[in-house]
C-alpha atoms as one frame of an Amber mdcrd trajectory, in Angstrom:
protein
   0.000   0.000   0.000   1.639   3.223  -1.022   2.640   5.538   2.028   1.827
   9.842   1.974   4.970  11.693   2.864   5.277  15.129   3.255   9.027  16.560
   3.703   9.416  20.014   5.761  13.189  21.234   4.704  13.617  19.264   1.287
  16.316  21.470   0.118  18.624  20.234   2.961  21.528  17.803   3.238  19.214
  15.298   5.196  16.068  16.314   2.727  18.104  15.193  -0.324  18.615  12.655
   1.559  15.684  11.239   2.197  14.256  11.982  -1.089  17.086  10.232  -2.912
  16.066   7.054  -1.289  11.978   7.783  -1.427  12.584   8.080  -5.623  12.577
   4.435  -6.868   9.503   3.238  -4.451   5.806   3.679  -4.887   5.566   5.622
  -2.235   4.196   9.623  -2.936   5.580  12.506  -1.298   2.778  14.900  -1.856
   4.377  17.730  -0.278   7.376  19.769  -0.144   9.285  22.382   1.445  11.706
  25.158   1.912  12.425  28.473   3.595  13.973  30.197   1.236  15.860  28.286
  -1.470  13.087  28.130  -4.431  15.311  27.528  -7.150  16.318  23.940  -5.283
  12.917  23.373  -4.634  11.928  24.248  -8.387  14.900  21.273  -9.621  13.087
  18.568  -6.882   9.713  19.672  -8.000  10.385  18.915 -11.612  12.039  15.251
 -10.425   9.588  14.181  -7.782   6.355  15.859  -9.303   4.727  16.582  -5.454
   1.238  18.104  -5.463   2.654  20.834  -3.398   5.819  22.942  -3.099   6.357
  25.556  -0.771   8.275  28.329   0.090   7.703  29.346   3.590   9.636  32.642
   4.124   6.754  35.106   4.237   9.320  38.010   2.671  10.592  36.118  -0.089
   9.012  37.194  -3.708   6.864  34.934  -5.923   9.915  33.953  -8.661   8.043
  31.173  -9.852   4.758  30.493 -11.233   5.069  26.511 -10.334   5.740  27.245
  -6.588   3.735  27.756  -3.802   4.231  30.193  -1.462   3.052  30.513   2.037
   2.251  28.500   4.947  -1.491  28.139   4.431  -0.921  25.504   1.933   1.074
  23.031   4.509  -2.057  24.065   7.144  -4.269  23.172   4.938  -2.755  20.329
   3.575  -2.160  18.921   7.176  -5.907  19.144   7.408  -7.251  17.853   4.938
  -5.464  14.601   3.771  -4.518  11.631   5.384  -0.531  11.850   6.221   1.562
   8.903   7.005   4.453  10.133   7.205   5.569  13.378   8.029   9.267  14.965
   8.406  10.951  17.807   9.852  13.961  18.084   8.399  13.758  22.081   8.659
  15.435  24.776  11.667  13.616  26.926  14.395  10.949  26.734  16.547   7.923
  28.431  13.575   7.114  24.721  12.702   5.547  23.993  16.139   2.446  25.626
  14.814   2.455  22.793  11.950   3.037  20.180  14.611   0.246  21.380  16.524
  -2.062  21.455  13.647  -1.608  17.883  12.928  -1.732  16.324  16.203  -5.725
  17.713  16.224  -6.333  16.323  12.289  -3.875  13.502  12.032  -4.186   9.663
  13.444  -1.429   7.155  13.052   1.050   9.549  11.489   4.708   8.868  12.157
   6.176  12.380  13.074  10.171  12.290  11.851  11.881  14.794  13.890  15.686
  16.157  13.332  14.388  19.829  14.456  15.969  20.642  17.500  14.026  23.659
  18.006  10.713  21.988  17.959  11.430  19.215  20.258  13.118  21.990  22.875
  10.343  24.583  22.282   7.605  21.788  22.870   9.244  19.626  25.389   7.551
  16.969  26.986   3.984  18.850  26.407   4.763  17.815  22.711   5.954  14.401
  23.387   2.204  13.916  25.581  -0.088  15.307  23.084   1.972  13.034  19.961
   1.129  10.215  22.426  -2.298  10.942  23.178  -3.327  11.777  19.898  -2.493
   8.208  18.325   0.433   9.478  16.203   3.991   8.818  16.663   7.547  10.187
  16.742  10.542   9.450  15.865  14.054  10.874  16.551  16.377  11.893  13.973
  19.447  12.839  15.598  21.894  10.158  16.006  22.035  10.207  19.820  18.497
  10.262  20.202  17.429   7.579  17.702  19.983   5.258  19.446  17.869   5.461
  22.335  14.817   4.551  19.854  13.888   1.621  22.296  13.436   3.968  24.772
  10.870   6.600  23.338   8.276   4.152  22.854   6.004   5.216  25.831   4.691
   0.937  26.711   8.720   0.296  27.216   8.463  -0.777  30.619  12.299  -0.900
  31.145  12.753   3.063  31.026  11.844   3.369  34.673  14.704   1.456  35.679
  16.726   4.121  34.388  19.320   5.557  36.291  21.201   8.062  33.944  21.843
   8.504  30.633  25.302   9.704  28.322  25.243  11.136  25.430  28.421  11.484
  23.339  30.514  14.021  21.589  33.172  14.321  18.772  34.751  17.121  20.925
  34.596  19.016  17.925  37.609  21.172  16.489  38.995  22.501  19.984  38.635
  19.681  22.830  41.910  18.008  21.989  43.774  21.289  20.814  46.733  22.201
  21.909  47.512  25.926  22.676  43.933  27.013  22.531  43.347  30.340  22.870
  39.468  31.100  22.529  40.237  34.673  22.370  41.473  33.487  18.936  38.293
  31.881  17.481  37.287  32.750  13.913  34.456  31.681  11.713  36.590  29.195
   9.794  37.909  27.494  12.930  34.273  27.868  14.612  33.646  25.689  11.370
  35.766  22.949  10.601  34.323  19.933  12.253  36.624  16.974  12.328  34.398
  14.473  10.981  30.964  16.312   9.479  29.953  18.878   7.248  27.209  20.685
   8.649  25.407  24.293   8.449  27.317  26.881   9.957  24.665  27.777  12.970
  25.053  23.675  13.691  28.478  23.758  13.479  29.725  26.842  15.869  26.801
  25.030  18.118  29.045  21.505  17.878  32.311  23.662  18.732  31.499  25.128
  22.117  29.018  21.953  22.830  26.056  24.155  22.932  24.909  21.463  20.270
  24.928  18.879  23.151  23.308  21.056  25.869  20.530  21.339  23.333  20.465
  17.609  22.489  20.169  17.503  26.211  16.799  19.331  26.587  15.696  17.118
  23.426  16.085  13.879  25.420  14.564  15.117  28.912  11.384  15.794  26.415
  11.460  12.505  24.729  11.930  10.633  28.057  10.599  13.048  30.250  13.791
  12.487  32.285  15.356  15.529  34.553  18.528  17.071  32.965  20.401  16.508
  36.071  19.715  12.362  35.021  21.495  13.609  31.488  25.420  13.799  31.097
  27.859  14.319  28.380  31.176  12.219  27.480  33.667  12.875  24.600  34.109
   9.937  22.268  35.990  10.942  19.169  35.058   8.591  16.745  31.470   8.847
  17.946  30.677   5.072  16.840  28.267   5.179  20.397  25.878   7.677  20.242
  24.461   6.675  23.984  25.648   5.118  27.115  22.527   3.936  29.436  23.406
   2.961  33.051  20.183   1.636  34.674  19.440   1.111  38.079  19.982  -2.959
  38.459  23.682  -1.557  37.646  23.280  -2.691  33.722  24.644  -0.417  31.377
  23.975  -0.454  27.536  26.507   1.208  24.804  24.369   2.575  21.657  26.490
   2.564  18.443  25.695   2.373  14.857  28.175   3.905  12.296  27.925   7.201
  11.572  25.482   7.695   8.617  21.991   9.890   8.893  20.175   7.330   6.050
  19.879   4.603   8.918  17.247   6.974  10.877  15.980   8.297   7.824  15.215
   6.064   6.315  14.438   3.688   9.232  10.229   3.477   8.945  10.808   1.581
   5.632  12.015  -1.649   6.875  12.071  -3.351   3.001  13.966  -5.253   1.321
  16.117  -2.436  -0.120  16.455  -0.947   3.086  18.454  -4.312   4.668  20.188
  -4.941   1.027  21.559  -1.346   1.801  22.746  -1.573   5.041  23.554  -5.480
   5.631  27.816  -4.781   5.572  27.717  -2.713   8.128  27.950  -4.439  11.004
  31.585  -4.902  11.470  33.225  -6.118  14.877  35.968  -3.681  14.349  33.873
  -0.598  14.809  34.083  -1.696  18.726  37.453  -0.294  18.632  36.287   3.043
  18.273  34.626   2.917  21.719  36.939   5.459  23.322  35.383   7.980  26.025
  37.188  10.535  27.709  35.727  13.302  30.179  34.213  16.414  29.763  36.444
  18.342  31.912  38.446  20.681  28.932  38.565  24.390  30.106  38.358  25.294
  26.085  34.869  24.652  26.863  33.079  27.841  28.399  29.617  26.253  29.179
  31.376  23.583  31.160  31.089  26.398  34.448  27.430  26.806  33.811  26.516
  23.362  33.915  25.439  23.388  37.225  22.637  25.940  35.964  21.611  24.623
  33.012  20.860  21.213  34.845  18.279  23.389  36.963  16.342  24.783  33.464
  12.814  24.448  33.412  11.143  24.258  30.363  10.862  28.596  29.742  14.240
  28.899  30.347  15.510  26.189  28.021  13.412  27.943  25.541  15.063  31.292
  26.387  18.635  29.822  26.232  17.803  28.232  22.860  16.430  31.219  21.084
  19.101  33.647  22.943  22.162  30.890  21.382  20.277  31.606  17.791  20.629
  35.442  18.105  24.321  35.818  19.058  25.590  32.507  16.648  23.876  34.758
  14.018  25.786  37.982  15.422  29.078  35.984  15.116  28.931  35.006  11.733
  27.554  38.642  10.833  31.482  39.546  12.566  29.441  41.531  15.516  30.715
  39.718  18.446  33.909  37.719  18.910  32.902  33.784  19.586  34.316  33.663
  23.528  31.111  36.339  23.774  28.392  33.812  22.868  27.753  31.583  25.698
  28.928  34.633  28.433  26.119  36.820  26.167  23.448  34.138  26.772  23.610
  33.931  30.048  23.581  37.866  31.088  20.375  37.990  28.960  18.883  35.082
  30.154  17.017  37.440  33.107  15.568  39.736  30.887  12.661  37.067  30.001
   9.714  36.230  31.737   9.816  32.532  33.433   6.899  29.792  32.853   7.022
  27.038  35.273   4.778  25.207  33.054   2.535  25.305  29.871  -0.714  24.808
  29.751  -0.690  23.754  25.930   1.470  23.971  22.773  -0.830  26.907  22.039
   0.758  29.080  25.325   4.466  27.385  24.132   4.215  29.098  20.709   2.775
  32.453  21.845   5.806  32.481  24.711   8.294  31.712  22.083   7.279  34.616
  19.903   6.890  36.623  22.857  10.429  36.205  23.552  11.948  36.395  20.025
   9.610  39.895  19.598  11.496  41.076  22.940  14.831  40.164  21.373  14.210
  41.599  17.819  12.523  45.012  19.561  16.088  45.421  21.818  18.034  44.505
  18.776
């Protein structure tokens, strides 16, 4: 029976991606998207033939007549046809609204998430009303989909956990010698040792703001305190996860590094196993290598403490603040050792929520507190 997909963020790495492998099934992906680069989405239109294509930035001119622009056609779209699969594979927190939208018209929908801003803007509250409305989610990011076991809310074993790791490259500067943050330019800030990423995700990677993040993500999915979540460095990040549980157990997560095995990971085929079957390989265990997070090249290391205390406004607040001064730093208006000491002496200027009372009040907050930001800006 041939599956609906509809693909927020198609002209990204992990869009192409997924569409690459989509191409030779029968399944349709009806639906399309980007923010801003129409002339990409104009070349995957013409291959893929969706019903829709969108562009979603509301200041971008019409250029072409076979586009769509606007969100109304993904609300209404959402609402009106039966999805079965749906992914965000786009950045920031505006897509929250969609997600919202199709946990009141969508049943048995599996919700593909690599948006980090939409799991940390909706927390758990998200995670509880994907539940209760009969759809389901699944993680994207490596770490997180390693856990996959985990998420599934009947897994009786997750309450015998006692903490969880997750793991990371270390990034350009943990192992550097002579470090001098003082000396930090967009280049460096960008050349990870093992991916090729956006620069926002990358500059978040080299001062582990990409972990913190990742952090928040998982207390959502398993609605587990932070202070349960910790961080180790394991450069060839084979394991994604460590779990220790409370019978003294503990479980190492690894699969090799490659973003088509969550992908692509609802369509358990025939292709899908052909694909993949030579890569389990006994060697990869000698990449499990961990080493602790105690590098003083790492600013947020002294704020820890804090962040571990973050309810769900103030992760929000930390999120959207890291946005605004990673955008200032590649614009060459702050120095990067002024990011993380920048988010933190805004972080008061916000009002606190202790807790939501829907996704409704969790997108008006957020745009309450990115309309303080751009007004002070």
């Amino acid at each position: 029976m041939k599956k609906n997909i509809v693909i927020l963020g198609s002209t990204g790495v992990l869009g192409s991606k997924i569409i690459k492998f989509l191409e030779p099934s029968d399944n349709i992906i009806s639906l399309i998207t980007c923010y801003s680069n129409q002339s990409k989405l104009l070349k995957i239109k013409k291959k893929i033939k969706p019903k829709f294509s969108v562009v979603l930035d509301p200041l971008i001119k019409n250029k072409f007549d076979f586009l769509n622009y606007g969100d109304s056609y993904v609300i209404n779209y959402i609402k009106n046809n039966k999805i079965d699969f749906f992914y965000l594979l786009d950045s920031g927190f505006d897509s929250l609204n969609f997600l919202n939208i199709l946990i009141k018209n969508q049943k048995n929908c599996s919700i593909l998430i690599a948006n980090k801003e939409v799991l940390v803007a909706g927390g758990h509250l998200l995670i509880k009303n994907i539940i209760k409305s009969n759809n389901k989610y699944i993680p994207l990011d490596s770490e997180h989909f390693s856990l996959i076991d985990l998420t599934n809310p009947d897994y009786s074993v997750k309450k015998n956990i006692n903490k969880i790791t997750l793991t990371a490259s270390g990034g350009p500067f943990y192992f550097k010698k002579n470090f001098n943050i003082n000396n930090v330019n967009l280049r460096m800030a960008t050349t990870h040792p093992i991916w090729k990423m956006g620069l926002k995700n990358s500059i978040d990677s080299s001062n582990l703001v990409n972990k913190i993040l990742e952090s928040f993500e998982l207390s959502s999915l398993l609605n587990l305190p932070l202070n349960k979540i910790d961080i180790l460095i394991s450069p060839k990040v084979f394991a994604h996860s460590i779990v220790y549980y409370l019978d003294q157990r503990i479980s190492i997560n690894c699969f090799i590094n490659n973003m088509n095995i969550p992908l692509t990971s609802p369509f358990k085929n025939e292709h899908f196993y052909k694909t993949y079957q030579n890569t389990y390989d006994i060697k990869n265990f000698n990449n499990l290598t961990f080493v602790k997070l105690n590098n003083s090249n790492f600013q947020i290391l002294k704020y820890l403490k804090k962040i571990n205390k973050f309810n769900h406004s103030e992760q929000i607040i930390f999120m959207i603040l890291n946005s605004l001064f990673v955008i200032k730093f590649i614009k060459n208006e702050i120095k990067y050792s002024d990011i993380i000491p920048l988010i933190f002496k805004n972080m008061n200027k916000f009002p606190k929520i202790n807790k939501f009372k829907s996704l409704y009040h969790v997108i008006k907050y957020t745009n309450m507190v990115s309309g303080i930001i751009k007004n002070d800006e």
